[in-house]
N, CA, C and O of each residue as an XYZ file, in Angstrom:
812
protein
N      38.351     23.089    -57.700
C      36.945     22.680    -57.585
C      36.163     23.643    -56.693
O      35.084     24.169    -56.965
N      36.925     23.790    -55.530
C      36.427     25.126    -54.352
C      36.077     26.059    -55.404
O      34.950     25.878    -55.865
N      36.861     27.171    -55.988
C      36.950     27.683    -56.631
C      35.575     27.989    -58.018
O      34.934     29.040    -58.062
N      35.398     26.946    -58.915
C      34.418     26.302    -59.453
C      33.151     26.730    -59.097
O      32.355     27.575    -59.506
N      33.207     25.653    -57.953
C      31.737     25.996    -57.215
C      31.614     27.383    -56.560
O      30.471     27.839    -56.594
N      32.401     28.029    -56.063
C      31.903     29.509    -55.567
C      31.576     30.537    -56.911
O      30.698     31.399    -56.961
N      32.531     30.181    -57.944
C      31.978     30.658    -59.138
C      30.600     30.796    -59.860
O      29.995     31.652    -60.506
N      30.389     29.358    -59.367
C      29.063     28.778    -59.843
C      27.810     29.769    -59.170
O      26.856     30.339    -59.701
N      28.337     29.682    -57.593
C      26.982     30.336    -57.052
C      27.190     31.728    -57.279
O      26.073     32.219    -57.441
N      27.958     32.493    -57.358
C      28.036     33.839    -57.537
C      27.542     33.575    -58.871
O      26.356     33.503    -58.547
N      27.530     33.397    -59.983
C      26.476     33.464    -61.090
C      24.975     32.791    -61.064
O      24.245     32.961    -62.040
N      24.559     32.082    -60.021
C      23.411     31.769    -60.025
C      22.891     32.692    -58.930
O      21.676     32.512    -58.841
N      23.360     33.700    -57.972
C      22.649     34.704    -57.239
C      23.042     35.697    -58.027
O      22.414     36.664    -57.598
N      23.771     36.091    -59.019
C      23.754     37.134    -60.119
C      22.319     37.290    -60.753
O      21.633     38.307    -60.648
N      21.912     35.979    -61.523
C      21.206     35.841    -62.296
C      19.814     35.873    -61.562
O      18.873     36.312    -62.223
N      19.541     35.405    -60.107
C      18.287     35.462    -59.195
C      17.830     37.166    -58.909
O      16.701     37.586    -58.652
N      19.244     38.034    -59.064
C      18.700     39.350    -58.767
C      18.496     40.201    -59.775
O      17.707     41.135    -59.630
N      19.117     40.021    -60.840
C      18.739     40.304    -62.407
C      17.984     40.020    -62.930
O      17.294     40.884    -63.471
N      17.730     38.898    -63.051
C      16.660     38.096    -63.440
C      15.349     38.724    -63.723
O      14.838     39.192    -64.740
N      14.849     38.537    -62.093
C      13.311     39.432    -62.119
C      12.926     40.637    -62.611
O      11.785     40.899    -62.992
N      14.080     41.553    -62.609
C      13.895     43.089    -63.044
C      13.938     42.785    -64.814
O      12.971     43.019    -65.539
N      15.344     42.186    -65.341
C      14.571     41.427    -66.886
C      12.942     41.062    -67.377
O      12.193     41.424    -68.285
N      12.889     40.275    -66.395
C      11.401     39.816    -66.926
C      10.304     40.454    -66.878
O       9.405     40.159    -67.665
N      10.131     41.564    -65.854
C       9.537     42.475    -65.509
C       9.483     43.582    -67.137
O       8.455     43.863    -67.753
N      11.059     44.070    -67.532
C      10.581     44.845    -68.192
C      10.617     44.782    -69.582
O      10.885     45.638    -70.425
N      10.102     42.892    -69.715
C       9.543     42.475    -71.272
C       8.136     42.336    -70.823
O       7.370     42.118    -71.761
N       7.666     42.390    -69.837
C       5.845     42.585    -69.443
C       5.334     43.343    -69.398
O       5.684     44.252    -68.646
N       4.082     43.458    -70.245
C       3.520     45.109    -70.220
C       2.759     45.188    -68.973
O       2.123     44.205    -68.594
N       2.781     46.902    -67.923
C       2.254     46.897    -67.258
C       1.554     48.349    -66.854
O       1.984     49.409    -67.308
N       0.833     48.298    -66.274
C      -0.287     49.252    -66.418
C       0.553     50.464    -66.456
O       1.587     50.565    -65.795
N      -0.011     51.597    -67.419
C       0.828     52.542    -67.921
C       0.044     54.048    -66.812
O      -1.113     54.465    -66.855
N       1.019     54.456    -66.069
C       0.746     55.636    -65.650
C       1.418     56.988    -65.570
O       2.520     56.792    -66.083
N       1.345     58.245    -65.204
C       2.394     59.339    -65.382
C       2.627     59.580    -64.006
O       1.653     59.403    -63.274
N       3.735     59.957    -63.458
C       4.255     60.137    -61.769
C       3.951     61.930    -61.741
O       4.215     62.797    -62.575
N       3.404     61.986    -60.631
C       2.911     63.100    -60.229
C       4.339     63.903    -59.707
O       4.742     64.989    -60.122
N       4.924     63.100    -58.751
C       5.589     63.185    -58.072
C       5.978     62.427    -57.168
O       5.116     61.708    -56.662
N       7.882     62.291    -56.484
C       7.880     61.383    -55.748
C       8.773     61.639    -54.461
O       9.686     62.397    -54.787
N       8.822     61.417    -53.609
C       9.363     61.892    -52.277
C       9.541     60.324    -52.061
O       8.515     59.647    -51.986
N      10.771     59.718    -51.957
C      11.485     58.732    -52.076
C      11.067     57.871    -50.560
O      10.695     58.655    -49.686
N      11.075     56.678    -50.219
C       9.753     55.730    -51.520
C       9.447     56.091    -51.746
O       9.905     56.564    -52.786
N       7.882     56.695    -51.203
C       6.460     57.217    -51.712
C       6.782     57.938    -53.492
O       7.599     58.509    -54.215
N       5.401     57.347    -53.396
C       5.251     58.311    -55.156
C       3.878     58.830    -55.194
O       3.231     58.725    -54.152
N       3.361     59.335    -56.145
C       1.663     59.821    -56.369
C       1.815     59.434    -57.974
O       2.652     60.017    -58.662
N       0.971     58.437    -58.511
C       0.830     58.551    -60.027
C      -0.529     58.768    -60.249
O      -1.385     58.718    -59.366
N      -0.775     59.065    -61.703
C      -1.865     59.040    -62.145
C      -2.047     57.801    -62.989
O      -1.447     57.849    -64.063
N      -2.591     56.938    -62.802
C      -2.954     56.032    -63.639
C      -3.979     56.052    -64.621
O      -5.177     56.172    -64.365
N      -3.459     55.925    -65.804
C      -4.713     55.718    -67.284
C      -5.689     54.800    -66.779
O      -5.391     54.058    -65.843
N      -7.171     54.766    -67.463
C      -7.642     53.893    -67.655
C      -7.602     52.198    -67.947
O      -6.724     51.703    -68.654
N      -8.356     51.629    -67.493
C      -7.288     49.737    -67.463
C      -8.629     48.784    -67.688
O      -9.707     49.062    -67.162
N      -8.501     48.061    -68.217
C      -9.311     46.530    -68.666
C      -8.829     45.783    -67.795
O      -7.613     45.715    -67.617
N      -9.763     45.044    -67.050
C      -8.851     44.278    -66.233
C     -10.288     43.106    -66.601
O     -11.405     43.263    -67.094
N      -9.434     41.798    -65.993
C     -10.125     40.507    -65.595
C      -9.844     40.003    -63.870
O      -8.761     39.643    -63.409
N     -11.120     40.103    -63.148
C     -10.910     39.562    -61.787
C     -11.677     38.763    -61.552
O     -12.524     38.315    -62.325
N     -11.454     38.415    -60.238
C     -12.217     37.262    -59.542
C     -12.299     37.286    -58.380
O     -11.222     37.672    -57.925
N     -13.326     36.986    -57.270
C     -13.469     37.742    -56.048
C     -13.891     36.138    -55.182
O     -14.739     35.355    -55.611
N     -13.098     35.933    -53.949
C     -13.053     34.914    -53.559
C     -12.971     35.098    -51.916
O     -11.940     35.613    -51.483
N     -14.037     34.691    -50.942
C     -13.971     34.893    -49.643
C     -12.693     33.646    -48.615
O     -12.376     32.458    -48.569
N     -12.402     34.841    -48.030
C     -10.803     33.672    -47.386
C     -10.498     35.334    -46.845
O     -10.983     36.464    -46.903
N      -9.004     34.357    -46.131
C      -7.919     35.474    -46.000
C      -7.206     35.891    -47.325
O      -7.302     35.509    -48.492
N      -6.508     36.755    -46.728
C      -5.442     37.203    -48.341
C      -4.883     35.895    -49.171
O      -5.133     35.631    -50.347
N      -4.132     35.207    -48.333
C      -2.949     34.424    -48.774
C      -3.963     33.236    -49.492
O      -3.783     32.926    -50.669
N      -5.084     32.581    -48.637
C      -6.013     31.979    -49.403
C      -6.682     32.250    -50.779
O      -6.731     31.827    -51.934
N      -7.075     33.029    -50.110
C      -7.991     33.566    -51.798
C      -6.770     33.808    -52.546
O      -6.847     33.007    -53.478
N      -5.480     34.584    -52.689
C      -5.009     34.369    -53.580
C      -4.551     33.021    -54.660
O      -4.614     32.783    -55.867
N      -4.061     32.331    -53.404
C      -4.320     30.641    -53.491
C      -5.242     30.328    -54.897
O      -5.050     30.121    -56.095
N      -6.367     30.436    -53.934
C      -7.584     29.872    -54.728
C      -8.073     30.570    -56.036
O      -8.612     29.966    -56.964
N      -7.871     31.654    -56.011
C      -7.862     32.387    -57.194
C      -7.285     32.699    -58.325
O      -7.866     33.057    -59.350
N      -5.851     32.541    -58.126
C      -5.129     32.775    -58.975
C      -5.344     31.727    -60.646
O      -5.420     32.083    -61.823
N      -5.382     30.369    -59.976
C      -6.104     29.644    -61.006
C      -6.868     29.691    -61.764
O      -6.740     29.143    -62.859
N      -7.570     30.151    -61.522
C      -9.072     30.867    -62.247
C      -8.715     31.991    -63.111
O      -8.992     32.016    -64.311
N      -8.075     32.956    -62.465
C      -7.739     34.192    -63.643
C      -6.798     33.516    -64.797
O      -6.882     33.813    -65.989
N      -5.671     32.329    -64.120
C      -4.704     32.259    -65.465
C      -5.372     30.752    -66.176
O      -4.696     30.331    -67.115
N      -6.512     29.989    -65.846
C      -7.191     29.162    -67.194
C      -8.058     30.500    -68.043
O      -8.483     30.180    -69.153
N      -8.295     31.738    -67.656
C      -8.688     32.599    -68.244
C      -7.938     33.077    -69.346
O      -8.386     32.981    -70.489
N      -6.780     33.609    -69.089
C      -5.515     33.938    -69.916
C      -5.470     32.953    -70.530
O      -6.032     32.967    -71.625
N      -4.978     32.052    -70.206
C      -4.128     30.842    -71.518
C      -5.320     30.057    -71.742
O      -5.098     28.846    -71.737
N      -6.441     30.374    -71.923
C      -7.304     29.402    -72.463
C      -7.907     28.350    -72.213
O      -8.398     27.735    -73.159
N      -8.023     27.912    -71.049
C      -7.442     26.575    -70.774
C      -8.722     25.780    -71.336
O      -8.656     24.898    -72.193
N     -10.087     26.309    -70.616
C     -11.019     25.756    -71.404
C     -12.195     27.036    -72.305
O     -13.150     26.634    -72.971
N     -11.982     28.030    -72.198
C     -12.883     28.758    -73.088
C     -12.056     28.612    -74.773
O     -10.994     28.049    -75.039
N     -13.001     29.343    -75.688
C     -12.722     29.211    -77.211
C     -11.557     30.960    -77.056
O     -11.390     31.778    -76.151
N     -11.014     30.813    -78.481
C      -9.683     32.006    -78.610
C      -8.257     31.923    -78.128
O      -7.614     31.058    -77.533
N      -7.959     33.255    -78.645
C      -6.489     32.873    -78.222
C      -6.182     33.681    -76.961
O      -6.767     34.712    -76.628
N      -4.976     32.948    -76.161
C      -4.039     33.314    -75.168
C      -4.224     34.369    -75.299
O      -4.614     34.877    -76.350
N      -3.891     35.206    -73.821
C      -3.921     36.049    -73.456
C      -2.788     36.520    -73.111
O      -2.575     36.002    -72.015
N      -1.738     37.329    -73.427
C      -0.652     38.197    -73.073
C      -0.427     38.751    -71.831
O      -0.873     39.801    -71.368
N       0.756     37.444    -71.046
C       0.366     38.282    -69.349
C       1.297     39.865    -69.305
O       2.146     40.312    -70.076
N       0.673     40.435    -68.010
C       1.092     41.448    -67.741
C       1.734     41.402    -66.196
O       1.468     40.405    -65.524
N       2.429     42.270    -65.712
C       2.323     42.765    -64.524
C       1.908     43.958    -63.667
O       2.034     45.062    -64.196
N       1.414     43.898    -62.375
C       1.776     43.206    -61.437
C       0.242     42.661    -61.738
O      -0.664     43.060    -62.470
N       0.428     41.267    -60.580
C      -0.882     41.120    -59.754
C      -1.302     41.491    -58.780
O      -0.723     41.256    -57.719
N      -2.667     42.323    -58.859
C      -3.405     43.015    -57.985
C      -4.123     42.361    -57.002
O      -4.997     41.654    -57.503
N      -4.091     42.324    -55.769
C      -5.216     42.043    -55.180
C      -5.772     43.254    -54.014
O      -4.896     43.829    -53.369
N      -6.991     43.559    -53.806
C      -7.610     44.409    -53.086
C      -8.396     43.624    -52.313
O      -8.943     42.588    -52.692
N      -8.488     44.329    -50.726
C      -9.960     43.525    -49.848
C     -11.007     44.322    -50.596
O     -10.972     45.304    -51.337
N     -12.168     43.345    -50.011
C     -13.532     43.797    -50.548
C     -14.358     43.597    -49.773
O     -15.472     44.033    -50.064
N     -14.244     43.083    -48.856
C     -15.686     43.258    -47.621
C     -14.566     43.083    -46.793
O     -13.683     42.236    -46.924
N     -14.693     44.142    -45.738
C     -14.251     44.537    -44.354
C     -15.237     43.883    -43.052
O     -16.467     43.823    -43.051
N     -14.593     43.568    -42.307
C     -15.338     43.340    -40.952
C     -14.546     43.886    -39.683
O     -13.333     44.091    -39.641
N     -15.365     44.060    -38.768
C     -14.198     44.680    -37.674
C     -14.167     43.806    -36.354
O     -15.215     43.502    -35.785
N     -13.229     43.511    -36.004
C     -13.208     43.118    -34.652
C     -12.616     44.261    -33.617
O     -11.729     45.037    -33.971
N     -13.183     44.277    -32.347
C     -12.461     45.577    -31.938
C     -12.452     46.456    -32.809
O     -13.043     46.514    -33.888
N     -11.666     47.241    -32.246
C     -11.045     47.804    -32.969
C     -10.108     47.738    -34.538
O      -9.679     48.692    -35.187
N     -10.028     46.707    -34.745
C      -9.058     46.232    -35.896
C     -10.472     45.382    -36.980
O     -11.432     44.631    -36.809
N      -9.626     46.275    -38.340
C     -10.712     45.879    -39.492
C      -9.840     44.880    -40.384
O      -8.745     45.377    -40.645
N     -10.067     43.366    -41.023
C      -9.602     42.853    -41.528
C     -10.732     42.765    -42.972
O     -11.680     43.498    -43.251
N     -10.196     41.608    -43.671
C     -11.002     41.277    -44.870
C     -11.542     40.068    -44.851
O     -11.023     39.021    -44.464
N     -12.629     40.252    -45.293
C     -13.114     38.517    -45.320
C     -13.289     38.374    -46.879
O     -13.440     37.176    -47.120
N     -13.308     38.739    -47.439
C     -12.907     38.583    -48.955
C     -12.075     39.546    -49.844
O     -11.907     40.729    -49.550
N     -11.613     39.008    -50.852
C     -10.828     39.836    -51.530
C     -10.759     39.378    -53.060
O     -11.119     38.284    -53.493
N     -10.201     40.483    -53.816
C     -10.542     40.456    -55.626
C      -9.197     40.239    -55.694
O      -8.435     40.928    -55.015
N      -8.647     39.054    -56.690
C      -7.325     39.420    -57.413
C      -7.745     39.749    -59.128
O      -8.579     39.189    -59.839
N      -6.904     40.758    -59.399
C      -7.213     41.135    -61.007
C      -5.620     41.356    -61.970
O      -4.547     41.944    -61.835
N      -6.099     40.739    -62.664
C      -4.800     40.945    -63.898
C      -5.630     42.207    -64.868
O      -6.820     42.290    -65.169
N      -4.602     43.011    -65.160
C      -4.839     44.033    -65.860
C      -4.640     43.501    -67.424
O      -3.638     42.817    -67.637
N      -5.480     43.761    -68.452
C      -5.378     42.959    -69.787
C      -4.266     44.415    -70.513
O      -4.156     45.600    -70.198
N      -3.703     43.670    -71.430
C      -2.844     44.277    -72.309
C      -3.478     45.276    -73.129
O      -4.623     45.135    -73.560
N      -2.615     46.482    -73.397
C      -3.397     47.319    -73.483
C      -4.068     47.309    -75.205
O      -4.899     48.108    -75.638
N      -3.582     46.443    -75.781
C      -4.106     46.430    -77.272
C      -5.610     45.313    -77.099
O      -6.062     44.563    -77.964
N      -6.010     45.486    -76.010
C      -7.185     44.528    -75.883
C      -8.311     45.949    -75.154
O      -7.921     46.831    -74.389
N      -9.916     45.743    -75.765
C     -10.594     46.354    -74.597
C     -11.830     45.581    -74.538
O     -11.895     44.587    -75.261
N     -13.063     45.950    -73.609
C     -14.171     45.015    -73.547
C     -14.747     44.407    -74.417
O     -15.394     43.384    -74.192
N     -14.581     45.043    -75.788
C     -14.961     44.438    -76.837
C     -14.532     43.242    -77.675
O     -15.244     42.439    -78.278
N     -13.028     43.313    -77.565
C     -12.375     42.550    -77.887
C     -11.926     40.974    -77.251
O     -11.734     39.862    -77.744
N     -11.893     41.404    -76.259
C     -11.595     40.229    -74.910
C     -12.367     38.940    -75.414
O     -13.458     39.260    -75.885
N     -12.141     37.672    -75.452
C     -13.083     36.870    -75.305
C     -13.729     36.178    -74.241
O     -13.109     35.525    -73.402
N     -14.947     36.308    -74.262
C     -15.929     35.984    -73.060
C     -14.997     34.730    -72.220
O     -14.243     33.883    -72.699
N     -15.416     35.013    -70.676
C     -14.331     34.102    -69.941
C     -16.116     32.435    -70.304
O     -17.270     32.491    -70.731
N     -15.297     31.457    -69.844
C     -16.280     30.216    -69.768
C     -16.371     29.923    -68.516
O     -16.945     28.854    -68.310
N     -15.841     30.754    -67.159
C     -15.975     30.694    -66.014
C     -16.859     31.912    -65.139
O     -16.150     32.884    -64.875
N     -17.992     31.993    -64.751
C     -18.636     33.088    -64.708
C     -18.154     33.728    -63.612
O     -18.710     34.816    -63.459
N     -17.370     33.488    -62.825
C     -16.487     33.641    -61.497
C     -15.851     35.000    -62.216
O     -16.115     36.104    -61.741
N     -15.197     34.895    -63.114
C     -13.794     35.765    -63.919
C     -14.852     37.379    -63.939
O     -15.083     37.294    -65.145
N     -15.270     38.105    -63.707
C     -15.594     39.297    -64.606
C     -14.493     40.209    -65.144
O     -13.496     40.502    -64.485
N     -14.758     40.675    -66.491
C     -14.231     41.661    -67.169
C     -15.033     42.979    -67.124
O     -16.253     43.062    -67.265
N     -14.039     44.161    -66.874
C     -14.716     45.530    -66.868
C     -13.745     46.574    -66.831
O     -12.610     46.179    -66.566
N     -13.867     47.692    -67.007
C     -13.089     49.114    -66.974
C     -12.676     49.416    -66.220
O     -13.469     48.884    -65.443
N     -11.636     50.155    -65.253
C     -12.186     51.064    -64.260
C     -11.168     52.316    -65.176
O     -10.437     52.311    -66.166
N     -11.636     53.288    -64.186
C     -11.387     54.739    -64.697
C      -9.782     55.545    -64.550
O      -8.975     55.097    -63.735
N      -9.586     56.223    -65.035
C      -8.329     57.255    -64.479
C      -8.070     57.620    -62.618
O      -8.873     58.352    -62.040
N      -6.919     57.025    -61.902
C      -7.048     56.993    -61.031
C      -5.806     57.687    -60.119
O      -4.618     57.449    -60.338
N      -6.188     58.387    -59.292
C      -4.766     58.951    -58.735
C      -4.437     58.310    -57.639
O      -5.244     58.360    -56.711
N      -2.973     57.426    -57.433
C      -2.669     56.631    -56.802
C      -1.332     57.311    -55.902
O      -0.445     57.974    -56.441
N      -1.407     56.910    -54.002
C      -0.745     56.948    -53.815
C       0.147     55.605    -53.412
O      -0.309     54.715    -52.693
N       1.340     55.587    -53.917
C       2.384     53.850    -53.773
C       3.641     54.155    -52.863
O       4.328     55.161    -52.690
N       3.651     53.272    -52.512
C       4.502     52.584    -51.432
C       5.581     51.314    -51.789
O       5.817     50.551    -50.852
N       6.361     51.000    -53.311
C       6.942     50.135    -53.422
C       7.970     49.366    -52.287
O       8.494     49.918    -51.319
N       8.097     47.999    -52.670
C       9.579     47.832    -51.400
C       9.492     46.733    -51.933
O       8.549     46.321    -52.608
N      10.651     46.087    -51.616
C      10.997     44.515    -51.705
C      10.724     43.528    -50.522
O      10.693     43.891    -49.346
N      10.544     42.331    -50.921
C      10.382     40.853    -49.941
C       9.369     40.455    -49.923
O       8.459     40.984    -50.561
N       9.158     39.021    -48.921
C       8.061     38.613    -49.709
C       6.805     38.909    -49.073
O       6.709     39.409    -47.951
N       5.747     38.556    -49.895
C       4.696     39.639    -49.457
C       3.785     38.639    -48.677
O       2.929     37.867    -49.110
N       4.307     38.925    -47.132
C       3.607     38.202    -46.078
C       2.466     39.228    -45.210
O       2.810     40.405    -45.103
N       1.181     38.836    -44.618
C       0.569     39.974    -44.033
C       1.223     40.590    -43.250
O       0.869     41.769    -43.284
N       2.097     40.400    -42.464
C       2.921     41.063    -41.215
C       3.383     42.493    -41.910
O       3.224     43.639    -41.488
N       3.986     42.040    -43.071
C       4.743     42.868    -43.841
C       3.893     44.075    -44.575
O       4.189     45.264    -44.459
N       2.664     43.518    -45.437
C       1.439     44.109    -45.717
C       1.028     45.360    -44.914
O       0.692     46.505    -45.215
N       1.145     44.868    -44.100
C      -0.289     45.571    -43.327
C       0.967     46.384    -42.597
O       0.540     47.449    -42.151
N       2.629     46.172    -42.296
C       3.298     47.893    -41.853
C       3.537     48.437    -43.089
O       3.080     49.574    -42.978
N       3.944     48.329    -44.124
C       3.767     48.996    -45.230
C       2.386     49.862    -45.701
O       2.310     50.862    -46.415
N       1.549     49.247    -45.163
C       0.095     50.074    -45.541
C       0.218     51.229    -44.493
O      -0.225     52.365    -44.662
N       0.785     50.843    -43.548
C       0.368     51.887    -42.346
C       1.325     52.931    -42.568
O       1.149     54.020    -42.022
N       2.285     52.735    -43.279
C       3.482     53.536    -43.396
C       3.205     54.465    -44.693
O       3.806     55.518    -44.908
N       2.387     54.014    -45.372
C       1.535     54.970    -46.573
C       0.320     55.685    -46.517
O      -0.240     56.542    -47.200
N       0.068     54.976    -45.354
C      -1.027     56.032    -45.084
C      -0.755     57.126    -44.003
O      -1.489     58.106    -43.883
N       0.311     56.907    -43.245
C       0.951     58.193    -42.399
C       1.387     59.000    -43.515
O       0.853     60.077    -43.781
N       2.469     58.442    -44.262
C       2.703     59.588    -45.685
C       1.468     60.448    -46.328
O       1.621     61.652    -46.535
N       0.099     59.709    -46.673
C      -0.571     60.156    -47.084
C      -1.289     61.045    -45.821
O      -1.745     62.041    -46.380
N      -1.556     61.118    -44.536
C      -2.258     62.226    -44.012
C      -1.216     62.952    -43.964
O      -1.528     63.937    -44.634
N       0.295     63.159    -43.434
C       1.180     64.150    -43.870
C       1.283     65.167    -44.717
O       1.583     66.350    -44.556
N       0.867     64.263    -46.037
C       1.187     65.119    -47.154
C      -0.571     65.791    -47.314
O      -0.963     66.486    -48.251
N      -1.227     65.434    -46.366
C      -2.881     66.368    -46.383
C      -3.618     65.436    -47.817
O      -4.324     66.130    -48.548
N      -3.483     64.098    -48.165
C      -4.198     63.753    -49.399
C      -5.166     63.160    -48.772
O      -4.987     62.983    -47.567
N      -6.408     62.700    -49.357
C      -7.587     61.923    -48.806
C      -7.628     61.091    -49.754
O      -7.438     61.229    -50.963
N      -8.075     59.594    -48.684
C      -7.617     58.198    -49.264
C      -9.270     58.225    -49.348
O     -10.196     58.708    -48.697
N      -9.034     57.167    -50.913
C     -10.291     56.677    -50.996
C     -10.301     55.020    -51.095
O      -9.613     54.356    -51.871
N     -11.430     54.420    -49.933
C     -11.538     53.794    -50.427
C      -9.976     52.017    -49.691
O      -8.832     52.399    -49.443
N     -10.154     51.165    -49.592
C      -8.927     49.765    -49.063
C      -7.508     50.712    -49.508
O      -7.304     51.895    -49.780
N      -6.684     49.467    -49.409
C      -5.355     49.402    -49.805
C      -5.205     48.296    -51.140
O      -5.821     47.236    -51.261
N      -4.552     48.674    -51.758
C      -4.379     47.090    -52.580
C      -2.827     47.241    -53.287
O      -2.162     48.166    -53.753
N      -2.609     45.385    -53.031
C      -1.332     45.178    -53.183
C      -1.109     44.730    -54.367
O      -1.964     44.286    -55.133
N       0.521     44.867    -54.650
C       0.831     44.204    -55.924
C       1.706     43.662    -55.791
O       2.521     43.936    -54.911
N       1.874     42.446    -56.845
C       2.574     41.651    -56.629
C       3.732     41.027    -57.815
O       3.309     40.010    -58.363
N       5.086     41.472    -58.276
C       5.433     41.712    -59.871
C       6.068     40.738    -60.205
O       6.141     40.450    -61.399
N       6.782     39.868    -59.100
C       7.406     38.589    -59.307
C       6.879     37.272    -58.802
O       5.904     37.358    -58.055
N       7.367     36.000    -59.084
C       7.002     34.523    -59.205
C       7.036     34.383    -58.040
O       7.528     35.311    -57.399
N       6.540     33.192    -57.305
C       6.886     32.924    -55.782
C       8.720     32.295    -55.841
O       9.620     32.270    -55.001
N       8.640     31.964    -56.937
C      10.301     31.061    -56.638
C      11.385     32.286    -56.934
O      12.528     31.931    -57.219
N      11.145     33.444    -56.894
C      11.933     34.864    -56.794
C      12.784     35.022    -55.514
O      12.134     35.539    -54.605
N      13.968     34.740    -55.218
C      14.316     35.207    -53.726
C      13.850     36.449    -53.056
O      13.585     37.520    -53.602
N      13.786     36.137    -51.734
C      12.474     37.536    -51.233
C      13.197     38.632    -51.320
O      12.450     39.568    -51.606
N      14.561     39.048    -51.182
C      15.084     40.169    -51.279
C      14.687     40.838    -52.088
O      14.417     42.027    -51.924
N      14.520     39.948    -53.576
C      14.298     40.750    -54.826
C      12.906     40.535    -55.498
O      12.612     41.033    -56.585
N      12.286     39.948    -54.945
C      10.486     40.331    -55.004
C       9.456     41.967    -54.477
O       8.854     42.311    -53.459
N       9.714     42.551    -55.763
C       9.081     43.606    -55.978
C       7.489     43.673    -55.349
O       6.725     42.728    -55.547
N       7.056     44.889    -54.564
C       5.653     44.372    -54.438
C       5.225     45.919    -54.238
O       6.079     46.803    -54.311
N       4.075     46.163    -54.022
C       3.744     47.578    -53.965
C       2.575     47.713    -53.173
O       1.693     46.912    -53.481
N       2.307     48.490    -52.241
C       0.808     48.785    -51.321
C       0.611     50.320    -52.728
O       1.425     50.936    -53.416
N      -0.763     50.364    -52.581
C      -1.280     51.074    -53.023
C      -2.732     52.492    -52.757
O      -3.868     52.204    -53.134
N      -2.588     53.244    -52.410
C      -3.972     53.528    -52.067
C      -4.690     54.587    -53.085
O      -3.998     55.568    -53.356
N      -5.966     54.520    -53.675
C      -6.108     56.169    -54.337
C      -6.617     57.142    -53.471
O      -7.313     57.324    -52.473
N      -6.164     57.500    -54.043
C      -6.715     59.569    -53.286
C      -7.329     60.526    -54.563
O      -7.557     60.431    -55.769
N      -7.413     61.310    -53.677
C      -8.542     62.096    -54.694
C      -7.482     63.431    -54.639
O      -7.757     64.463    -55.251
């Protein structure tokens, strides 16, 4: 029975660390080409992207909260006319109004955006029934990333940002512009194996 049960859990923490990287790569996600990578750090170029966001004043962990709802009755329909929407990964969120105390700049609001699949573009999309949601383009973007695992708490956030942006004055690039995070797995993901990514572009 000992036996049994240790069996048991060694296939259910098999399947918790497998798992996510599976599901991950049956989700389409924003398609870019790697510049180059000096391990973490990377530089990609990212294609052009359709995205659907929503911009909600709070802290991070709030507004994501509060937001996230809103983007996915968008996706699956919940109350506008058409069909479902094909999720993707990751989820994005970026600050959007800065304030400073002291010395130290936080966010008092922030955008989360799902990137739409790429066989969809503005034309196609159907109008959200929540005027909160906007849909729009943005352009070809050169990104520098910072992937790592666990879960994505501000403590954690915000040394990972700092640790990409020392990489980035090192390597002489100029940041344009917040940080923004991503986010590729479920909350019920064990944190070891919750994928997440800081992001910054540069020019």
């Amino acid at each position: 029975m000992q036996l049994t049960t240790a069996l048991s859990q060694i296939a259910e923490l098999g399947l918790a660390i497998v798992a996510p990287s599976v599901a991950r790569s049956r989700t389409e996600q924003p398609h870019y080409t790697p510049e180059r990578a000096d391990p973490p750090f990377e530089l990609r170029h990212y294609d052009p992207q359709v995205v659907a966001e929503v911009t909600g004043t709070g802290d991070r962990e709030g507004t994501a909260d509060d937001l996230f709802p809103v983007l996915a009755d968008y996706i699956f329909a919940t109350h506008r006319d058409g069909p479902d929407i094909e999720m993707t990964t990751p989820v994005e969120q970026a600050p959007v109004t800065l304030t400073r105390t002291g010395d130290a700049l936080s966010a008092a609001a922030y955008t989360l955006r799902f990137t739409m699949p790429s066989r969809w573009t503005l034309d196609t999309l159907p109008d959200p029934d929540d005027d909160r949601v906007r849909l729009r383009a943005i352009g070809p973007r050169r990104m520098a990333v910072l992937p790592f695992n666990g879960r994505a708490e501000t403590e954690l956030l915000r040394d990972k940002e700092a640790e990409l942006r020392r990489w980035i004055e090192a390597e002489a690039l100029v940041p344009r512009g917040p940080a923004e995070f991503a986010y590729y797995d479920p909350p019920v993901t064990p944190g070891p194996w919750k994928l997440n990514e800081v992001r910054v572009e540069v020019e």
